[in-house]
N, C-alpha and C positions, 0 to 999 in steps of 0.2 A: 504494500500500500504506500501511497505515495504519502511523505510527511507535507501538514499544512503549510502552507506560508505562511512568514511574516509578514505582520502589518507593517507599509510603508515607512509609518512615522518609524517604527523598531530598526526596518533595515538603513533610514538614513542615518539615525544614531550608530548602527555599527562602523557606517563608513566616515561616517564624523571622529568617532575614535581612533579610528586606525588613521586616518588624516592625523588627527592631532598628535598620536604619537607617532609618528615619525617628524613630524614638525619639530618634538622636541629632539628626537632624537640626534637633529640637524641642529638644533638652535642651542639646548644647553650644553657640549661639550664644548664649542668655539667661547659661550659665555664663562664657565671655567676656565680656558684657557686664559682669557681678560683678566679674571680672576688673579691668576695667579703671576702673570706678567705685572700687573699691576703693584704685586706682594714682591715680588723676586727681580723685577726690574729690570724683565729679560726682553726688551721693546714688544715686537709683536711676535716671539716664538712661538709662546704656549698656547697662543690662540691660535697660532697657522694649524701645528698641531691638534688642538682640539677639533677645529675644523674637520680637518681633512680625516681625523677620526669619527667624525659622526656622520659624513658622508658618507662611510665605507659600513658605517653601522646601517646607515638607513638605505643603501643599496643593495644592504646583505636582505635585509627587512624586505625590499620592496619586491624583491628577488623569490623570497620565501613565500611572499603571498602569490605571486603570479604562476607561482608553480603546485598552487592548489589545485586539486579538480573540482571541476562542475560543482556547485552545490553544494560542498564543502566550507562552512562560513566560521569556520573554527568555532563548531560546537558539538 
């Protein structure tokens, strides 16, 4: 038997989530980085870094969803 659907409103919220986390997953490692240049006084290293770590997080991320199947909404 086929499982019901979610209500509209339910599946935008999931994609509103996964939106959002990956947003951070791009936005707080670069603002850590800030962070800690700002502490350590290492111009802009730790932010390149954190950067370029959260892209590689959120590509891993973006990566893992699109190689779900069908129907599969992580639940």
């Amino acid at each position: 038997m086929k499982k019901p659907s979610r209500s509209p409103a339910a599946e935008a919220y999931h994609w509103v989530s996964i939106v959002t986390t990956i947003t951070l997953e791009m936005v707080l490692p670069a603002y850590g980085g800030s962070l800690l240049d700002k502490h350590w006084s290492t111009g802009s290293t730790m932010t390149t870094i954190g950067a370029c770590l959260g892209m590689l997080v959120a590509i891993t991320h973006l990566l893992q969803i699109t190689k779900k199947p069908p129907g599969s909404s992580g639940q």
